[in-house]
N, C-alpha and C positions, 0 to 999 in steps of 0.2 A: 257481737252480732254473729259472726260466722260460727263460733261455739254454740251459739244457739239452734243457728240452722243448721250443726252436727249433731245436736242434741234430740234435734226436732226429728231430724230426718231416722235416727236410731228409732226412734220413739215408733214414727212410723211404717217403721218397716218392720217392728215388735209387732204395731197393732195389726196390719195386713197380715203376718205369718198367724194371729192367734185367727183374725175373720177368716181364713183359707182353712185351716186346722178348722176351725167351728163347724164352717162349708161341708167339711170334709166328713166331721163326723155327722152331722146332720143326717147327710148324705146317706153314711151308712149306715144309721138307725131307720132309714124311712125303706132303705133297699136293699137293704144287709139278706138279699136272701139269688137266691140261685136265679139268673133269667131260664126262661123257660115256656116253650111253647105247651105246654100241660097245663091244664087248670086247678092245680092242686087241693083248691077246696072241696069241689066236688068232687075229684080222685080219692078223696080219703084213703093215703098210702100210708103205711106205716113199715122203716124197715128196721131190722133188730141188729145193731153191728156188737162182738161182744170179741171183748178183749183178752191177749193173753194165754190163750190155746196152743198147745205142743209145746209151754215152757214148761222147763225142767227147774220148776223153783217153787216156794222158796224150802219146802222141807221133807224128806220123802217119803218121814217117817214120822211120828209125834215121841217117840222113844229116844232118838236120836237131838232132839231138844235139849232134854237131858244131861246131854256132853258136855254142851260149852253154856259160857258164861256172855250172854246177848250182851250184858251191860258193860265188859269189857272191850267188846268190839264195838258199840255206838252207831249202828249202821243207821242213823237219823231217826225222822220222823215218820216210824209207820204202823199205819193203825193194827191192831194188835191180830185180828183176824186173816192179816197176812200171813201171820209166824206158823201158822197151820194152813196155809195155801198150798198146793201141792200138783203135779200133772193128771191131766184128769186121765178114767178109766176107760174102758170098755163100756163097763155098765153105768157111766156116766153120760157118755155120748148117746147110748141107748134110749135110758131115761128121757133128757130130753128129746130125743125123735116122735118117743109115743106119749110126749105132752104136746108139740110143735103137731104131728097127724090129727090130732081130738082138736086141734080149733082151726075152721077152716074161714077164709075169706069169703065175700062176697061171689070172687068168681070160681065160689068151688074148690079151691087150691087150698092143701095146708099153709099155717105158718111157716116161714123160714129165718131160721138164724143165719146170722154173718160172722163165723168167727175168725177172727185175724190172731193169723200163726207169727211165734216166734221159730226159728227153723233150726239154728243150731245151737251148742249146748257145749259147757266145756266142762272135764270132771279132776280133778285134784289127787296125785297118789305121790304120797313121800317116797323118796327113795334115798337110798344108803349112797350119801355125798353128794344128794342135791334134789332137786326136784321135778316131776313128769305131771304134764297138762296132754290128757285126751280130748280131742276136738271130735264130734261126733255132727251129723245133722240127718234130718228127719228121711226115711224113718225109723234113725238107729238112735238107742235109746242109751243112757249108762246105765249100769248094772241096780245101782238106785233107786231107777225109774221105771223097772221096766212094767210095760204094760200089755200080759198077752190078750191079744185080737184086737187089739185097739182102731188097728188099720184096716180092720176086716168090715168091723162096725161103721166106721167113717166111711169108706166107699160105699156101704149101703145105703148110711144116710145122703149121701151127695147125691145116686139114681132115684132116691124116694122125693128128692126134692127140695129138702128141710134144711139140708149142711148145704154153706156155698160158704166156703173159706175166700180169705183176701190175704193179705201180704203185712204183717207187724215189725219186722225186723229179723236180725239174724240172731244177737244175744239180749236186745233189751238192755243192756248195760255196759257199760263202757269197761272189756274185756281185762285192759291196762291195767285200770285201778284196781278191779280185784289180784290180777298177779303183783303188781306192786305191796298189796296189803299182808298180802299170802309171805311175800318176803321181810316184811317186818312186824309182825306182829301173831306173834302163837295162836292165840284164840281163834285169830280167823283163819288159822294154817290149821289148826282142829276141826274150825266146821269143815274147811272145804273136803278133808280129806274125810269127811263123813259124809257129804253131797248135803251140806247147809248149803244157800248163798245167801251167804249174809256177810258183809264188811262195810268199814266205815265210811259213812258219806255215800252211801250206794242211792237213797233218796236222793242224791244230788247227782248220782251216775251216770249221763245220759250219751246211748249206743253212739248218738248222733256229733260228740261234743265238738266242741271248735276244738282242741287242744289234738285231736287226734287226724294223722293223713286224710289228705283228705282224696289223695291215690288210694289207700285203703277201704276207704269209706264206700270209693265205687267200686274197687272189686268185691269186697263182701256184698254189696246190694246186685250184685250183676250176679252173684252165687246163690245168694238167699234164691231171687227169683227163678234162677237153674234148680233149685232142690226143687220149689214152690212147686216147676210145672214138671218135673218127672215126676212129684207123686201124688199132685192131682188132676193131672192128665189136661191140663191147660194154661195160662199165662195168668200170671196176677193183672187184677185191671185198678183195683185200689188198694191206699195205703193207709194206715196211721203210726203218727211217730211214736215209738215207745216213749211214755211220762207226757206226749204230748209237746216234745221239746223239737224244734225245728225251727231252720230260717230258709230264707229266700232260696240258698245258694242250694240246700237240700230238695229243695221243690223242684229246682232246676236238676239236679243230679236223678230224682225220681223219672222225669218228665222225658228225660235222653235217654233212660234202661224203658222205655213206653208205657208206665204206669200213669196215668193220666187222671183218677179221682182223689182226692184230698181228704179226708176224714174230718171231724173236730177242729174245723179252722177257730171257731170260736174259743174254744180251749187252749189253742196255740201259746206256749209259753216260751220265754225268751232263753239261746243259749248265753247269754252274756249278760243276764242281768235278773237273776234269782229273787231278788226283795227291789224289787223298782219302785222311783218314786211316784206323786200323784201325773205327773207329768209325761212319764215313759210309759206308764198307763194308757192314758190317755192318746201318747201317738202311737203306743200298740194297737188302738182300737181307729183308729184313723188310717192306721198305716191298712189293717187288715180290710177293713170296710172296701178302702181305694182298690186291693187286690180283686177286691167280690164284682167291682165296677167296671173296672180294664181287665182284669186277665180273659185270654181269650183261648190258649191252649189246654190250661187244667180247669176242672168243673171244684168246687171246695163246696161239700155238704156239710151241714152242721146239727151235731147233735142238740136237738131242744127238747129231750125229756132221759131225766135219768131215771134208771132202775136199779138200786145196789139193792136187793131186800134184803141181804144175810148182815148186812153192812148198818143196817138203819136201826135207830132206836125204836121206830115203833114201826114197824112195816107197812099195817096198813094206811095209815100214816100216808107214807112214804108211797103208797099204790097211787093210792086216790092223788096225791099231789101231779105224779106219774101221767096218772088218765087226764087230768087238768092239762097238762101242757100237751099231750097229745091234740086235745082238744083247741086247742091255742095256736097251736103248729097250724091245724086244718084253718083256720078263720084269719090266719094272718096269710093265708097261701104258702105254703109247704108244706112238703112232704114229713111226716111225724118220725123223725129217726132217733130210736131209744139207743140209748148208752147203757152198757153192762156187763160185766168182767166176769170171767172164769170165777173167780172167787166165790160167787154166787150158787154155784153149781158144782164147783169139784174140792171138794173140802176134808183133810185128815179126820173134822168132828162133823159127826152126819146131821145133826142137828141144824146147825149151820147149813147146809146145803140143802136139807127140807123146806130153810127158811125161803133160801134163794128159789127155788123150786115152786113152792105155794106162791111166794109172790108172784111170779110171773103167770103163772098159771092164772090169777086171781083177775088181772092186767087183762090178758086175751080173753078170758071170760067174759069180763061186762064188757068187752069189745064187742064180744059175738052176739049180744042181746038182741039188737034189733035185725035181724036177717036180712033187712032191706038197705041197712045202714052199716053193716058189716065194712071195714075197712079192706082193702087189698095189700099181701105182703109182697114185700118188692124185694130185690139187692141194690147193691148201690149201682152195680152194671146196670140192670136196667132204670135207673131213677135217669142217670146221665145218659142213655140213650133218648128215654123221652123227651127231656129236657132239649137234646139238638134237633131231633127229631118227630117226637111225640107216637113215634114208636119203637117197640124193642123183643130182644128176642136172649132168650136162657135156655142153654142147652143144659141139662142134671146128666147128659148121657146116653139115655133111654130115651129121651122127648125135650121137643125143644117146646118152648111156652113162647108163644104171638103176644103182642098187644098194640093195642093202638088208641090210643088217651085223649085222641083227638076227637073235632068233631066232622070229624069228614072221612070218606075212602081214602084208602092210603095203601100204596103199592110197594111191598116187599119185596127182595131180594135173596134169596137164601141158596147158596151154594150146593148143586148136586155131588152126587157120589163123582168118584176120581174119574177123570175122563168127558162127564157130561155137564150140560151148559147150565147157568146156574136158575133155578125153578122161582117161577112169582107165584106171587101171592095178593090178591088182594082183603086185606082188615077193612072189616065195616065199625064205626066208629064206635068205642067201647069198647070192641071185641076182646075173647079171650079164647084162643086156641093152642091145643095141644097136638105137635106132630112130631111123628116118631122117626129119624134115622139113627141107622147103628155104625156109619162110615166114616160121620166129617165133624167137624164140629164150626161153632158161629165163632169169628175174632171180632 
């Protein structure tokens, strides 16, 4: 009898954790999206975050390929148009400025990209009876890499409006393993000293890992964000973890250096559990949901439309699937925030980066068809402003950009030059204004 009611009682206390778990996920498929005093449908936002800018990876050169032997070193599973991925140019960043200017919003405003920077870089040189690692960060380049006016061209895009960088990490990969590798194994002591990054297991390399200090971890992120804001003249407000690999403890580490937006919650992937089963799945997407419910300090946006077009089999394809979840994003209430990586855009074969190119272009185009329907481009600063507030304010430098999403007047705040009290404002609902100071800037 009492074995039974041990048995029974196990049984039910299985069934209640799986009905809470169910709860849970229910929960967060019905609400899996940002609260928010914005109306999103009608807002038809679209912002572009795009990954991987100012890394110094993975090749600097297509000649340099060449050298070593990829298959000797194993560096996992990555798609091949990596191997020619490279730091973008000048006339890269260019490029896209005066695609981003030719398609404007509703309220007038060009598009804006989001690109989130990797900040430092580290370069490999043998030397006679051992070996030397140069640590560099932005916006100093190794010799590899370098790219003249690179910096000249991004500060113009950033006062034109179109560039508003966010914060990606410091090396994107877990620094250790490649010096470990470097020490045992020639191949990948060939690439590095060529400026390849390529060693083994690097698709499993991640900046963030459990395995590394985690003292470490905040002084590099306390650094990155130091490079971040001397060289683009203000503070990171959001993040994405390189590979997408983060936990709790990471969030919290972001949240105490004042980075307070979350990137790709949806995409979050596990440090501790690479091939999980259907189960860890599962409380992955339960665990994550419950964050979207109670967290109350970080805002977490989620990417719900990709764009690789240099990446895809059939591009347009690949658009049109694109424009669909755009369109899905709007009608489920959110903000349409496309996902899209450097690779698209900065490419050793140009081909390749026309491809990225056209598609995007192809994207903002049928966007811009109906002139009355035209979507408005946002950053994630201000997505998360409206969201607490349901209005926000982007300073490019030159001008700061109003808005206010709500349906009512709504009273601003904006800090005068040094010395004077701070100047209101009042936004009529919709509104969208441009105002210029050259002294202060919005936190």
């Amino acid at each position: 009898m009492s074995r039974t009611f041990v048995f029974s009682g196990r049984l039910w206390f299985a069934l209640l954790s799986l009905a809470a778990l169910g709860l849970i996920l229910i929960a967060g498929f019905m609400f899996l999206r940002p609260r928010s005093v914005v109306d999103w449908t009608t807002a038809r936002v679209v912002v572009i975050e795009s990954d991987d800018w100012g890394f110094c990876g993975f090749t600097p050169d297509i000649e340099k390929l060449d050298l070593v032997d990829l298959a000797a070193i194993e560096p996992g599973v990555f798609p091949d148009i990596y191997l020619h991925s490279t730091l973008e140019t000048a006339a890269d960043v260019d490029r896209m400025v005066r695609l981003l200017k030719s398609h404007l919003g509703r309220d007038g405003l060009p598009a804006v990209i989001q690109p989130n920077y990797i900040m430092g870089s580290l370069t490999y040189d043998p030397v006679p009876g051992g070996d030397s690692w140069q640590r560099a960060v932005l916006p100093e380049l190794p010799d590899n890499y370098r790219r003249p006016d690179l910096w000249v061209v991004v500060a113009d895009a950033i006062r034109a409006g179109v560039w508003w960088p966010e914060y990606h990490g410091l090396w994107h990969y877990n620094p250790d393993d490649r010096r470990e590798s470097v020490k045992t194994n020639e191949e990948v002591k060939r690439a590095a000293s060529e400026g390849l990054l390529f060693f083994p297991g690097m698709d499993r390399s991640f900046e963030l890992s459990l395995d590394r200090d985690p003292d470490v971890l905040v002084d590099e992120l306390g650094e990155g964000l130091e490079v971040f804001e001397s060289l683009f003249d203000r503070r990171a407000y959001s993040v994405i973890a390189p590979d997408y690999a983060w936990d709790r403890t990471r969030e919290r580490m972001w949240f105490e250096a004042g980075v307070g937006i979350v990137q790709a919650k949806r995409e979050q992937r596990s440090l501790t559990k690479p091939s999980a089963s259907i189960w860890d799945r599962l409380w992955k997407v339960g665990e994550r949901s419950w964050r979207h419910l109670t967290e109350r300090r970080l805002i977490y946006l989620n990417r719900n439309c990709r764009l690789e077009g240099a990446q895809a089999a059939d591009p347009a394809l690949h658009a049109a699937i694109c424009l669909q979840h755009v369109q899905s994003a709007w009608h489920a209430g959110e903000p349409a925030i496309i996902g899209t990586h450097r690779v698209n855009y900065a490419h050793l074969d140009p081909g390749s980066a026309d491809i990225g190119f056209n598609t995007l272009d192809h994207v903002l185009t049928v966007l811009d068809e109906d002139p009355h329907r035209r979507p408005i481009y946002l950053t994630d600063h201000e997505v998360a402003q409206l969201m607490r507030s349901g209005t926000s304010a982007r300073n490019t430098g030159d001008r700061i950009v109003l808005r206010n999403l709500t349906h009512s007047r709504r009273l601003v705040l904006l800090p005068g030059p040094a010395g004077e009290a701070p100047r209101v404002t009042w936004l009529s609902p919709g509104s969208n204004s441009s105002l210029v100071f050259s002294d202060h800037s919005i936190d």
